[in-house]
N, CA, C and O atoms as a CHARMM CRD file, in Angstrom:
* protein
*
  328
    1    1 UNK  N    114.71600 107.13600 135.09100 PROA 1      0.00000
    2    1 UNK  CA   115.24600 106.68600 136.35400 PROA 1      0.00000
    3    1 UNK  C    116.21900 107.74300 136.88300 PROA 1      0.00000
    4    1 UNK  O    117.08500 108.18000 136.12500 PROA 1      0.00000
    5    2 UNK  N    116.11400 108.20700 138.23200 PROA 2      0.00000
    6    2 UNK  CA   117.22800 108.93100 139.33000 PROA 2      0.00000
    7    2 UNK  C    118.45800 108.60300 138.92300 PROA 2      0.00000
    8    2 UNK  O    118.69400 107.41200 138.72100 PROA 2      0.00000
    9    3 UNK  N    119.40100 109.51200 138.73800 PROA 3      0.00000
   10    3 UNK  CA   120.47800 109.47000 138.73800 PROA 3      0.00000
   11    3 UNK  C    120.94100 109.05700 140.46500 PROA 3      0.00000
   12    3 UNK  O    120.47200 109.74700 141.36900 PROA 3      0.00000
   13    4 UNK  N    121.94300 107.81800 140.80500 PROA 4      0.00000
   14    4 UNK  CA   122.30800 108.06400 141.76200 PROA 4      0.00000
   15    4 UNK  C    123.90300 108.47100 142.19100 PROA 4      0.00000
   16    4 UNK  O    124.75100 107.65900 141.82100 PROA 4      0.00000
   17    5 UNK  N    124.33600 109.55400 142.87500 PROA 5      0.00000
   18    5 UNK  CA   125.21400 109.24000 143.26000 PROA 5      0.00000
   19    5 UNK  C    126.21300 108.48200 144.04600 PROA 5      0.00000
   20    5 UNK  O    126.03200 108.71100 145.24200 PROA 5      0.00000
   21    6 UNK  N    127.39800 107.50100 143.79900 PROA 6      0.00000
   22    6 UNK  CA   127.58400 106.24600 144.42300 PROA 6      0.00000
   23    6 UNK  C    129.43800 106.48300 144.27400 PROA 6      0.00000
   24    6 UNK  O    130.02100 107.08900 143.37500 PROA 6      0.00000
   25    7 UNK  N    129.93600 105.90700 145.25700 PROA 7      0.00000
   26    7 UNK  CA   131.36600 105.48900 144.84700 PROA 7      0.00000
   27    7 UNK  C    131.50600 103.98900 145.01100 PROA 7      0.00000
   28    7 UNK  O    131.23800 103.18500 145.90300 PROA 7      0.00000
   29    8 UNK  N    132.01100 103.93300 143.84500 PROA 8      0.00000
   30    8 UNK  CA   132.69600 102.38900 143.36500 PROA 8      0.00000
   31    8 UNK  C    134.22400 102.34900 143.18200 PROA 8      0.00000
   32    8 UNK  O    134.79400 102.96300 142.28000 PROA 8      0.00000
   33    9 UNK  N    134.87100 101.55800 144.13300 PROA 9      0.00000
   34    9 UNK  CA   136.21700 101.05600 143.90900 PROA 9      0.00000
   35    9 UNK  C    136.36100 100.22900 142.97200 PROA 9      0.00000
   36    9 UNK  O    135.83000  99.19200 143.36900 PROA 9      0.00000
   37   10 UNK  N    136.83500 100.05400 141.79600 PROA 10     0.00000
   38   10 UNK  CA   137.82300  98.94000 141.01300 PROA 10     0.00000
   39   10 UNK  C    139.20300  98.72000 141.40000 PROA 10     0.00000
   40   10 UNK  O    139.96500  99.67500 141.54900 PROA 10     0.00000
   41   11 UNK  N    139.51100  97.71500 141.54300 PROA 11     0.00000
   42   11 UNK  CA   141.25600  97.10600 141.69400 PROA 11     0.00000
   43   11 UNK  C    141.36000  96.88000 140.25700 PROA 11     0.00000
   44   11 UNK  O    140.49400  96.10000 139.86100 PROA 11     0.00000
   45   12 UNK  N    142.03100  97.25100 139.48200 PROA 12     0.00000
   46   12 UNK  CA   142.49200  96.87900 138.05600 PROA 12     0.00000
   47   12 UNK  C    144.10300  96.70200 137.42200 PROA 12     0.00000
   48   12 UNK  O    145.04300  97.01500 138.15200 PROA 12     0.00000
   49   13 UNK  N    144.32900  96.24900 136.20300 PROA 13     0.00000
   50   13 UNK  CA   145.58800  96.02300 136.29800 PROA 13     0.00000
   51   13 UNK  C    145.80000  97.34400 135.37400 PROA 13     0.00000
   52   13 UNK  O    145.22400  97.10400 134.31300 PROA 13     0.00000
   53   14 UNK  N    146.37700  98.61700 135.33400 PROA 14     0.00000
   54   14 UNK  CA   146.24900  99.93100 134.56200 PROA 14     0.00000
   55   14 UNK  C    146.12100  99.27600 133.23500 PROA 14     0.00000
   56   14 UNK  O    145.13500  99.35400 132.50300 PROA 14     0.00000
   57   15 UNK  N    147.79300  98.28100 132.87500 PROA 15     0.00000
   58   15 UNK  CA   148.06000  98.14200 131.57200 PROA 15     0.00000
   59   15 UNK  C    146.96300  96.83800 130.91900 PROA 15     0.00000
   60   15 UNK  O    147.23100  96.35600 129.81800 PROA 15     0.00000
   61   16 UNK  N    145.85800  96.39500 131.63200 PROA 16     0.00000
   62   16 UNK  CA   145.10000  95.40800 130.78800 PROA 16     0.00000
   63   16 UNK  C    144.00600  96.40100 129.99800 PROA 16     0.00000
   64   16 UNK  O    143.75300  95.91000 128.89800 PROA 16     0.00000
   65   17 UNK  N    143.28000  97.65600 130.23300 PROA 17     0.00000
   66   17 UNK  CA   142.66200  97.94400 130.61500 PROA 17     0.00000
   67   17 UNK  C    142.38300  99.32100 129.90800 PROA 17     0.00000
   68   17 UNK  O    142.86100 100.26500 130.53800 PROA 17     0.00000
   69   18 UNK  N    141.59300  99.73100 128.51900 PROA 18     0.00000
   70   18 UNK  CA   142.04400 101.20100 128.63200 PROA 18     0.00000
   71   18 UNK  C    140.33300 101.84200 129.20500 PROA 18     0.00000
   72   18 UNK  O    139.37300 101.15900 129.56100 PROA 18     0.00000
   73   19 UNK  N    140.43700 103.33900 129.12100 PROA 19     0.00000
   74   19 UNK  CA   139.53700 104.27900 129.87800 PROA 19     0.00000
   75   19 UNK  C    138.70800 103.75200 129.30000 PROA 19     0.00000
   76   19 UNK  O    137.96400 103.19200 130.10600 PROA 19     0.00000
   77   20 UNK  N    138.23500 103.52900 127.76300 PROA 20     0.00000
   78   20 UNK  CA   136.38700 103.33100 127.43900 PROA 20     0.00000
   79   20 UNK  C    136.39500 102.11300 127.94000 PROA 20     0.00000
   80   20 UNK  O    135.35600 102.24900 128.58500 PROA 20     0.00000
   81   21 UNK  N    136.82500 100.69600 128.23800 PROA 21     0.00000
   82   21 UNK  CA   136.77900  99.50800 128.92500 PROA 21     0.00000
   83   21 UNK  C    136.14500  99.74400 130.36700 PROA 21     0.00000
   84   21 UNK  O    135.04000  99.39800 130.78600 PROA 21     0.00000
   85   22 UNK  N    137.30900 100.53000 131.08400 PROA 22     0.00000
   86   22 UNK  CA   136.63400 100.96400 132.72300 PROA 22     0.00000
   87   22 UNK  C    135.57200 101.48400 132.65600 PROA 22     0.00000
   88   22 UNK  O    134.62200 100.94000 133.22000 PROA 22     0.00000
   89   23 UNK  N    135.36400 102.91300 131.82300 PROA 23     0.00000
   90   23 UNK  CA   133.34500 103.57600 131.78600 PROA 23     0.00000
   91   23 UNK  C    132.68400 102.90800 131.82200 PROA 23     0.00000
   92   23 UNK  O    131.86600 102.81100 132.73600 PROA 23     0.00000
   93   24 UNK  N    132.80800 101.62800 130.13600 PROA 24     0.00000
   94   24 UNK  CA   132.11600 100.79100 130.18100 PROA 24     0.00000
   95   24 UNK  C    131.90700 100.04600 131.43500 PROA 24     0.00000
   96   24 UNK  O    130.74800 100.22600 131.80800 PROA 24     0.00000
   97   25 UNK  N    132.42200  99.45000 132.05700 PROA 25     0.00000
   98   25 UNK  CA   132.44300  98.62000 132.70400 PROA 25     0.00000
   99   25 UNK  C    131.42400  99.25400 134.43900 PROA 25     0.00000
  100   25 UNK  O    130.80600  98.57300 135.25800 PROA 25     0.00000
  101   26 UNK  N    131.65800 100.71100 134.39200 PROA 26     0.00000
  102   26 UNK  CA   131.09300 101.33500 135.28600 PROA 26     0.00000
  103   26 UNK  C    129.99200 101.63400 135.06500 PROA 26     0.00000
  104   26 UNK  O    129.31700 101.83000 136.07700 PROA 26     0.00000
  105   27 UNK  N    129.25600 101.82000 133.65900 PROA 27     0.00000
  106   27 UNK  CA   128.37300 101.96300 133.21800 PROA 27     0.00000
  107   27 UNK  C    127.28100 101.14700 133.56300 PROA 27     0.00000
  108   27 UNK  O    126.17300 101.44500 134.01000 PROA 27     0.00000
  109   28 UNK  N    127.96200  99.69700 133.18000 PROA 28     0.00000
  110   28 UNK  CA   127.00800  98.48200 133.54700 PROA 28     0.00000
  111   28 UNK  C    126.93700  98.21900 134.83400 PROA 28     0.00000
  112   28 UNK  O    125.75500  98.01800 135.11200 PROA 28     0.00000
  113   29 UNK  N    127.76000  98.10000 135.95400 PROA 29     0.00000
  114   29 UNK  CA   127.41500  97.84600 137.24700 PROA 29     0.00000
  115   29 UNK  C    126.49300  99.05600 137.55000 PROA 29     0.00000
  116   29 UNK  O    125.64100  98.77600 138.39300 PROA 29     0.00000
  117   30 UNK  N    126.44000 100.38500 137.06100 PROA 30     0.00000
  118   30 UNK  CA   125.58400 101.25700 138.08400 PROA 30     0.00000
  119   30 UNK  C    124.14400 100.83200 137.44100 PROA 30     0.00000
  120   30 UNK  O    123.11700 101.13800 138.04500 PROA 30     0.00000
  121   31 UNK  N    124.08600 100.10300 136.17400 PROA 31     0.00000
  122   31 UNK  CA   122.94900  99.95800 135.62300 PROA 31     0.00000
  123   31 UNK  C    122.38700  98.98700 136.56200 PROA 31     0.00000
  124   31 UNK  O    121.47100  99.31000 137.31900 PROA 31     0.00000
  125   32 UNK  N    122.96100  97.65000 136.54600 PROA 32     0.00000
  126   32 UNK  CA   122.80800  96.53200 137.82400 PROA 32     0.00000
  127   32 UNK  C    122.25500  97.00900 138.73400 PROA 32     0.00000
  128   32 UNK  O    121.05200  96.83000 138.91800 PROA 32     0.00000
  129   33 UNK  N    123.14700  97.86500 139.66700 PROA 33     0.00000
  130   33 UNK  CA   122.88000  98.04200 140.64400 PROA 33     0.00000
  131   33 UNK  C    121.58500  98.80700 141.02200 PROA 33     0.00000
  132   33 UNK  O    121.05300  98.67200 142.12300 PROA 33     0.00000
  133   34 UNK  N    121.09100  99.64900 140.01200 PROA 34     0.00000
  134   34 UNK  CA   120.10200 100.88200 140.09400 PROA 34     0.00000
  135   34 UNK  C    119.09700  99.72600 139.75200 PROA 34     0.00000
  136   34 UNK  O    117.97100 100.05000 140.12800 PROA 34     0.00000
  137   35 UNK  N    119.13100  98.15400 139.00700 PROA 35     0.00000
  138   35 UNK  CA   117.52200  97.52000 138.70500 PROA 35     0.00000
  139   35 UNK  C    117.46800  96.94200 139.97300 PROA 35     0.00000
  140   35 UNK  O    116.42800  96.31500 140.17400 PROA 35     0.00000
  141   36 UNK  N    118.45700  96.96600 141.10200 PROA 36     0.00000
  142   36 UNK  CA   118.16400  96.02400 142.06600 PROA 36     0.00000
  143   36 UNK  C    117.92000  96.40200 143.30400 PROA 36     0.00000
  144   36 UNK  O    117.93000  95.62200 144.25500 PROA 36     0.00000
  145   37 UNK  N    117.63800  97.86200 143.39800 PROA 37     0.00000
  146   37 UNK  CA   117.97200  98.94500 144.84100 PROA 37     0.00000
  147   37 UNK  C    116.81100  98.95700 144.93600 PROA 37     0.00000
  148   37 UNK  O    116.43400  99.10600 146.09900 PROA 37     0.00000
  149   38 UNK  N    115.65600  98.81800 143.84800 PROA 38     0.00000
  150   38 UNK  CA   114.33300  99.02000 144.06700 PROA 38     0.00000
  151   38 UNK  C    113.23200  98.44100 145.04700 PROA 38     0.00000
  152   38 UNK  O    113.05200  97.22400 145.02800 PROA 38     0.00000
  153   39 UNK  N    112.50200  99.21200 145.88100 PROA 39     0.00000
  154   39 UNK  CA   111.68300  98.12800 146.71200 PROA 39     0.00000
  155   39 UNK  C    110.94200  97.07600 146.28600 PROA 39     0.00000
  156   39 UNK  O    110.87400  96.09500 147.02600 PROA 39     0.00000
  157   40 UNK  N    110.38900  97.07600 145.27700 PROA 40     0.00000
  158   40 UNK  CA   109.99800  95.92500 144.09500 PROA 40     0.00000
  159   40 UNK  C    110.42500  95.17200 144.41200 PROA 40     0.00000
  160   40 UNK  O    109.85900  94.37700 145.16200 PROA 40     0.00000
  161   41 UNK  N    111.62700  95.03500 144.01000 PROA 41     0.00000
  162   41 UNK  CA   112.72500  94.02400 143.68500 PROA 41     0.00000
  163   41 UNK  C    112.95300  93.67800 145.23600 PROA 41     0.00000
  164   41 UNK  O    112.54200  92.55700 145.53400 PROA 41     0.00000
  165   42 UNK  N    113.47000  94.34200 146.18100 PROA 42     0.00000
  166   42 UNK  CA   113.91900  93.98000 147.57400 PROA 42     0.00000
  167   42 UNK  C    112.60800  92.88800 147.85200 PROA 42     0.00000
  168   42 UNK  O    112.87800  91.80100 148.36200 PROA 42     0.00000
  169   43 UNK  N    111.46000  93.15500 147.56700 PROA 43     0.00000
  170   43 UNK  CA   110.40600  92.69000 148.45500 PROA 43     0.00000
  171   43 UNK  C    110.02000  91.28000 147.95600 PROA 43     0.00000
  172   43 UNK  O    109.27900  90.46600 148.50700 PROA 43     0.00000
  173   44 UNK  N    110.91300  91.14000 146.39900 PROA 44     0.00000
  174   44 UNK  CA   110.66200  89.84400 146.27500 PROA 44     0.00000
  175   44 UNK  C    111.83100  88.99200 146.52600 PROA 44     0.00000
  176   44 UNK  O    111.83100  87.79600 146.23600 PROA 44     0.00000
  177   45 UNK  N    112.65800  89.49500 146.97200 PROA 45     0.00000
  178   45 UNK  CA   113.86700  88.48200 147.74100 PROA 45     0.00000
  179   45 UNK  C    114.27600  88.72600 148.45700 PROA 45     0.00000
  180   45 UNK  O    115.50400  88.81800 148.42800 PROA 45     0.00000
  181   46 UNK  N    113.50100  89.03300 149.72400 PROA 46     0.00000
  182   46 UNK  CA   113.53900  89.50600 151.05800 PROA 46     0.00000
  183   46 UNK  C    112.34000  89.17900 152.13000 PROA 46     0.00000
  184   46 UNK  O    111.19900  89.04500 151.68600 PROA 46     0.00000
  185   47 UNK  N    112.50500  89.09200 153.07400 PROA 47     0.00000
  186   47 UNK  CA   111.07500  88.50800 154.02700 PROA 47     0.00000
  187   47 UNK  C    111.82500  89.34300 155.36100 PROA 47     0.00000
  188   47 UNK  O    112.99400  89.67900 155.54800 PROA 47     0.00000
  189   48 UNK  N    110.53500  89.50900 156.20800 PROA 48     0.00000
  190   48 UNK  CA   110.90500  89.87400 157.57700 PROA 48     0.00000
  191   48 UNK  C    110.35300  88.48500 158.36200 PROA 48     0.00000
  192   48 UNK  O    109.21500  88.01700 158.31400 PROA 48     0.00000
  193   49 UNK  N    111.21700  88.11000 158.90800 PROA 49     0.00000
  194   49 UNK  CA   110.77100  87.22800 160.32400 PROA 49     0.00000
  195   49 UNK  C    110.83600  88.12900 161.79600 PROA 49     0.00000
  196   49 UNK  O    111.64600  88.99800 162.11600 PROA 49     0.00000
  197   50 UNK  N    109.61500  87.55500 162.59500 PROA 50     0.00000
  198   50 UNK  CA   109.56500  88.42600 163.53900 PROA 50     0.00000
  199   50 UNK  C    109.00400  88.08800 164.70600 PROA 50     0.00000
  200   50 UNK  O    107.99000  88.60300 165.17700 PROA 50     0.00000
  201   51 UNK  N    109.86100  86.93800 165.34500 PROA 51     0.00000
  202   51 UNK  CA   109.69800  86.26200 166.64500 PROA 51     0.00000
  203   51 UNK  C    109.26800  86.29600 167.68900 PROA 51     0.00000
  204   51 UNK  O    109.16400  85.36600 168.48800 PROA 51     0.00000
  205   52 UNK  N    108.86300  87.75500 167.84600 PROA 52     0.00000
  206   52 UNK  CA   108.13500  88.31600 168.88500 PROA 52     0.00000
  207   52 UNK  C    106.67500  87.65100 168.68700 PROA 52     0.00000
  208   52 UNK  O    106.02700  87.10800 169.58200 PROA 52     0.00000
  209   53 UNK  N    106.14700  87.85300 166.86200 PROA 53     0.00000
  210   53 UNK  CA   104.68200  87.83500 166.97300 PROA 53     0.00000
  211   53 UNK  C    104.51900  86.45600 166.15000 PROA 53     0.00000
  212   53 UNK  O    103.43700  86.08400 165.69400 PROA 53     0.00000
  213   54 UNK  N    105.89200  85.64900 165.99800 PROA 54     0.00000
  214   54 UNK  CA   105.83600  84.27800 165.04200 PROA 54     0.00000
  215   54 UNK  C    105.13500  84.61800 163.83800 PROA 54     0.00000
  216   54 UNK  O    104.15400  84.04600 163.36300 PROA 54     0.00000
  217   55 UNK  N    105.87800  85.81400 163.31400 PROA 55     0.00000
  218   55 UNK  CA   105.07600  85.90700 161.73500 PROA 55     0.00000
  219   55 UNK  C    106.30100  86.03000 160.68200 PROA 55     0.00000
  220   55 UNK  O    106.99100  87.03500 160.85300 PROA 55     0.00000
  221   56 UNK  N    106.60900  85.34600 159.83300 PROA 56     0.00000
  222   56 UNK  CA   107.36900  85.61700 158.41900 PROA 56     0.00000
  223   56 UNK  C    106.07700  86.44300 157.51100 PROA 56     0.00000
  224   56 UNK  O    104.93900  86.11400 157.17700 PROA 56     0.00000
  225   57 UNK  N    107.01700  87.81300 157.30100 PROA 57     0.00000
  226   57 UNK  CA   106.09300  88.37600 155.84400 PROA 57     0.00000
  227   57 UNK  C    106.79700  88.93800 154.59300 PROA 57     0.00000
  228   57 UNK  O    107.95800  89.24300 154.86500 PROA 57     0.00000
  229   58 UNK  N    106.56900  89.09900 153.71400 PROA 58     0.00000
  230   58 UNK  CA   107.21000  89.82200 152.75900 PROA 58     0.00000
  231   58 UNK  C    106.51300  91.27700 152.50900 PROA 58     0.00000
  232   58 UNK  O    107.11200  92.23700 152.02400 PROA 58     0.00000
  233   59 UNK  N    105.32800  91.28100 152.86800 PROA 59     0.00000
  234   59 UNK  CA   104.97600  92.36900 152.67800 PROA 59     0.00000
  235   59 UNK  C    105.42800  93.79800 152.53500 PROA 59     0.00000
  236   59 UNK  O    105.64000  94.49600 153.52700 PROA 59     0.00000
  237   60 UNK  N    105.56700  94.20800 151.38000 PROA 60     0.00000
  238   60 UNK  CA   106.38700  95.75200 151.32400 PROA 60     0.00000
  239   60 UNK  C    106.03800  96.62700 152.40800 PROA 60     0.00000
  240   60 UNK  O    106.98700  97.24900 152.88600 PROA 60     0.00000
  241   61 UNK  N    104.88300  96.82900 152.92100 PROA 61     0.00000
  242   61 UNK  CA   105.09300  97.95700 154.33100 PROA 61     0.00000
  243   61 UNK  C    105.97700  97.23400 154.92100 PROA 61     0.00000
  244   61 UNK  O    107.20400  97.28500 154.83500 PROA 61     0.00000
  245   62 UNK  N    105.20100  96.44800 155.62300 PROA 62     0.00000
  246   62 UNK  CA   106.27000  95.66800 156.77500 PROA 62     0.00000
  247   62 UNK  C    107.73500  95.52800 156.80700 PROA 62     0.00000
  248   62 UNK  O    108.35900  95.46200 157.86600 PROA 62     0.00000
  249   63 UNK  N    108.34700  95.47700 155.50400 PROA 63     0.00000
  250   63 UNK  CA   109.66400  95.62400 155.01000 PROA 63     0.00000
  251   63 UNK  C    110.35800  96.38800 154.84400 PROA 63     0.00000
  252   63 UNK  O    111.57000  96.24300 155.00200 PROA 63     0.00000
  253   64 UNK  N    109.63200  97.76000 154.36100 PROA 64     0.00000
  254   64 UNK  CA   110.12100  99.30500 154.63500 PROA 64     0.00000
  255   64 UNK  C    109.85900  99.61000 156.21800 PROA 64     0.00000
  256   64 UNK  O    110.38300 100.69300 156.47800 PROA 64     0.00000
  257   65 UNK  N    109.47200  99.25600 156.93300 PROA 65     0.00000
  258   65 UNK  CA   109.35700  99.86400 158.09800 PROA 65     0.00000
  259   65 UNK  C    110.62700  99.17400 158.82600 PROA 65     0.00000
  260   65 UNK  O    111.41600  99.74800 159.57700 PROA 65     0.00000
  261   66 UNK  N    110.64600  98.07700 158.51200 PROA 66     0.00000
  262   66 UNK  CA   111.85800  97.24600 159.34500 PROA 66     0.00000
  263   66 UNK  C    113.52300  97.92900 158.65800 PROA 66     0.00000
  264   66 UNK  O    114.52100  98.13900 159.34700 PROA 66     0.00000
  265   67 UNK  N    113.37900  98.19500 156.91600 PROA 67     0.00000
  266   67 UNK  CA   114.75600  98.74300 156.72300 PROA 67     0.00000
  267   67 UNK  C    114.98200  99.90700 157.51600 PROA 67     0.00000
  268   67 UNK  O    116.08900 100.12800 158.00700 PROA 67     0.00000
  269   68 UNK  N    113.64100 100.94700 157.73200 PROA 68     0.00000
  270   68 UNK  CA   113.74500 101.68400 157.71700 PROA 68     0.00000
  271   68 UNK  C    114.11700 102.15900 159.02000 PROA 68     0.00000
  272   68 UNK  O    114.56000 103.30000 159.15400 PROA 68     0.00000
  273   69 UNK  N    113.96800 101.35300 160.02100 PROA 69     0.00000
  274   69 UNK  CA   114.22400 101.95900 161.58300 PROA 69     0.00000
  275   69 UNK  C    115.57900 102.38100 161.48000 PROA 69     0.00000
  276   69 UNK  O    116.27300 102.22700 160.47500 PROA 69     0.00000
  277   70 UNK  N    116.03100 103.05000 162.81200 PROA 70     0.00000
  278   70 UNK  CA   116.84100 103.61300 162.91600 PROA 70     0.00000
  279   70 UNK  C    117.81900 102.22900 164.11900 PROA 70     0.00000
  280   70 UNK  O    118.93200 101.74000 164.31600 PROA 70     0.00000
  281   71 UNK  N    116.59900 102.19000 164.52600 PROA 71     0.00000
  282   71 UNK  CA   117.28900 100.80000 165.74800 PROA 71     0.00000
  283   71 UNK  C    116.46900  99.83500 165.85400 PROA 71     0.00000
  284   71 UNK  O    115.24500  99.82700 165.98600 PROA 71     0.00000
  285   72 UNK  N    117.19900  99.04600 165.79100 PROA 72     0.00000
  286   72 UNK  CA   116.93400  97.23900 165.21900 PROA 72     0.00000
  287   72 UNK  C    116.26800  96.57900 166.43200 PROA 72     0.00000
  288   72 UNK  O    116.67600  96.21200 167.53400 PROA 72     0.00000
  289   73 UNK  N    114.72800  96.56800 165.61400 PROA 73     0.00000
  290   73 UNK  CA   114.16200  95.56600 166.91200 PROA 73     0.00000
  291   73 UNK  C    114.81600  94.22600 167.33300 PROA 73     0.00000
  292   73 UNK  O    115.58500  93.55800 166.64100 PROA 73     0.00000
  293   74 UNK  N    114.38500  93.94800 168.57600 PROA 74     0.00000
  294   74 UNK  CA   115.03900  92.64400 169.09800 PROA 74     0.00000
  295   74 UNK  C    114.10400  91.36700 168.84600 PROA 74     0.00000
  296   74 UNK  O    112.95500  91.24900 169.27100 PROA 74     0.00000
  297   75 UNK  N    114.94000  90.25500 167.93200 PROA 75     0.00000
  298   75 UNK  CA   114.24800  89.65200 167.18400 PROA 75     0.00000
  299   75 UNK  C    113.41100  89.31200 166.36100 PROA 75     0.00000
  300   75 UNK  O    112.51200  88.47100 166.37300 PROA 75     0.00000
  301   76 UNK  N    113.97800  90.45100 165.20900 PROA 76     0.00000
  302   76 UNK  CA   113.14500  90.75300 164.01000 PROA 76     0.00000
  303   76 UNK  C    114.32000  90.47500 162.90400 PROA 76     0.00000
  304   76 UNK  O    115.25700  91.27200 162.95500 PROA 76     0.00000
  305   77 UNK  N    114.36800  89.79100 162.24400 PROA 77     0.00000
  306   77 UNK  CA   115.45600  89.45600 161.16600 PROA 77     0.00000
  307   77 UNK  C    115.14000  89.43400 159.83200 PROA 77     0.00000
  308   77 UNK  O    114.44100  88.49500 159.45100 PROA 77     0.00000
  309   78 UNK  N    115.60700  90.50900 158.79000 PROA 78     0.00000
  310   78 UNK  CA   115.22400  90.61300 157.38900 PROA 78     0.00000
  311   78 UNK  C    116.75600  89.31900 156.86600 PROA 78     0.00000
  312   78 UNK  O    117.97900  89.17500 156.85400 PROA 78     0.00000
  313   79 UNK  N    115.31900  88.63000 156.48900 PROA 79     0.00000
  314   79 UNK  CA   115.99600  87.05000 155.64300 PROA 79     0.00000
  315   79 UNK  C    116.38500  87.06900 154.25700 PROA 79     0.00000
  316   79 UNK  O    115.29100  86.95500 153.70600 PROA 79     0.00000
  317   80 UNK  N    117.10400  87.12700 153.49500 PROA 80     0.00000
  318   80 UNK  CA   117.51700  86.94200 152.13200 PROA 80     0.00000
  319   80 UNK  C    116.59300  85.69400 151.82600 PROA 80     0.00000
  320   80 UNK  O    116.48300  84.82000 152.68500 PROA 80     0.00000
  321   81 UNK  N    116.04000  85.61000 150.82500 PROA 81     0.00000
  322   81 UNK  CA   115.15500  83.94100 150.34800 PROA 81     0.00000
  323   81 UNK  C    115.84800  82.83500 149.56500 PROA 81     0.00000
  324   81 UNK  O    115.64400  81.64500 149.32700 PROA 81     0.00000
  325   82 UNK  N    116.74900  83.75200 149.27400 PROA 82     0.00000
  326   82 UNK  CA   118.12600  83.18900 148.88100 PROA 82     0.00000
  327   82 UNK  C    118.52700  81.89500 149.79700 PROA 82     0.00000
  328   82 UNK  O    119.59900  81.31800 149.61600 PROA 82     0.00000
């Protein structure tokens, strides 16, 4: 897997807390975060609705094309299924 580069803020308390605790702890969120960035994954808890043509899809094109614009069609809404 890609290494990504990312900045992550922690608020921490210094003295609860020593350095291998924080790595650790950075370690595992970039792990998280890198199983969940995937289009895979987006496409199964994600849908486009799209009012113009009354269609809900999940379909991965259809879903990369909609993240992917630059400017947001009018009345097209990527839904969490959540």
């Amino acid at each position: 897997m890609k290494q990504v580069e990312r900045d992550l803020l922690f608020v921490l308390h210094e003295d609860r807390y020593s350095e291998q605790q924080i790595q650790n702890a950075v370690r595992q969120i970039n792990e998280m975060l890198s199983m969940v960035e995937t289009m895979d994954y987006l496409c199964n808890v994600m849908e486009v609705a799209d009012c113009n043509k009354n269609k809900v899809s999940s379909k991965r094109t259809v879903l990369q094309k909609a993240l992917s614009r630059k400017e947001v069609k009018p009345f097209e809404f990527i839904i969490h299924k959540n």
